[in-house]
C-alpha positions in Angstrom: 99.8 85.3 68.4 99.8 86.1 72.4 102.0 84.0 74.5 100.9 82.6 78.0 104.2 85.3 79.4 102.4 88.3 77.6 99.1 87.1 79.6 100.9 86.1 82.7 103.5 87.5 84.7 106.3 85.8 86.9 106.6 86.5 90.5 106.7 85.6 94.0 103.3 84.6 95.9 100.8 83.5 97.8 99.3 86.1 95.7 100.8 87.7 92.8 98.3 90.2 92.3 99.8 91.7 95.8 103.6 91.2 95.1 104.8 91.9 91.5 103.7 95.5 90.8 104.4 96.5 94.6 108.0 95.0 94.0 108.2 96.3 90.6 107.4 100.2 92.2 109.8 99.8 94.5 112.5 99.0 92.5 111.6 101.7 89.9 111.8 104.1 93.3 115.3 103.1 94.5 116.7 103.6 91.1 114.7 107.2 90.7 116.5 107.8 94.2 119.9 106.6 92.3 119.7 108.3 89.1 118.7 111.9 91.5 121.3 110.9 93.9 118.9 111.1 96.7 119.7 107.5 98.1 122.9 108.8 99.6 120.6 111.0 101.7 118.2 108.8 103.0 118.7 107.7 106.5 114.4 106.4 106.4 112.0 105.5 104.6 108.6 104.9 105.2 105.7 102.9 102.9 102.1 104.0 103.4 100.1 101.2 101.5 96.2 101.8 100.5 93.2 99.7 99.3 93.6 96.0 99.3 97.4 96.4 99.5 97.0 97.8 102.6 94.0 95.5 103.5 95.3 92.0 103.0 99.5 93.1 101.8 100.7 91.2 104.8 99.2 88.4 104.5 99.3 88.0 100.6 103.6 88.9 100.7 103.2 92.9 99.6 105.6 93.6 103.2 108.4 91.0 101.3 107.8 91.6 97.6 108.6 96.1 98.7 111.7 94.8 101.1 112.9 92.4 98.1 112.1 95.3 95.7 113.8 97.9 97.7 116.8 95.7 97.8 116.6 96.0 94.0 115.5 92.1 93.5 112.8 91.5 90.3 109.9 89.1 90.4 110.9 87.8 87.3 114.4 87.0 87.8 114.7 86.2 92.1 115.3 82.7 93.3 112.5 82.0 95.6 114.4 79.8 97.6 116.9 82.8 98.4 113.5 85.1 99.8 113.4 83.7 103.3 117.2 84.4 103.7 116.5 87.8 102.8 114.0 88.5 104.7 115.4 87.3 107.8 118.5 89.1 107.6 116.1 92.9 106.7 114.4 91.7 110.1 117.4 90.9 112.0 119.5 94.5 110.8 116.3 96.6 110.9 117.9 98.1 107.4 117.6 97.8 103.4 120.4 98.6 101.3 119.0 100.8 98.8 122.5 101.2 96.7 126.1 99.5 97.6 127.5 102.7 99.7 124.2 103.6 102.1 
């Protein structure tokens, strides 16, 4: 027997499709960075998106759901109604805290 969370995945919109796996990455890539000890090094970091991520990401939450990501939030478990805060505070500081000391 399938389940309806083995077809479907949890996540922050408009548009999953454009939010979970790019958040999901980005997690995965700070903690690569923090099991290689790289993170300590990084003073920037820049995303180069492609195909419809890059076409429509904007405007379907890809920009939030790599910021949230980065920040080491998961689609499955983030309160949605804590996302704007978030976001406004990455804007405002122009920075992402990719692990507790840098």
């Amino acid at each position: 027997m399938i389940s309806a969370l083995d077809l479907f995945k949890i996540g922050i919109g408009p548009s999953s499709s454009h939010t979970v796996g790019p958040m999901i990455a980005a997690r995965r890539f700070v903690e690569e960075l923090r099991i290689d000890r790289l993170g300590e090094k990084a003073t920037r970091l820049t995303i180069e998106l492609f195909g419809s991520l890059a076409w429509t990401g904007m405007g379907h939450g890809t920009d939030t759901a790599l910021m949230l990501g980065l920040c080491g939030y998961e689609p499955s478990t983030i309160d949605p109604d804590r996302v704007p805060a978030i976001i406004v505070r990455i804007q405002q500081t122009e920075q992402i805290s990719i692990n507790p000391q840098h």
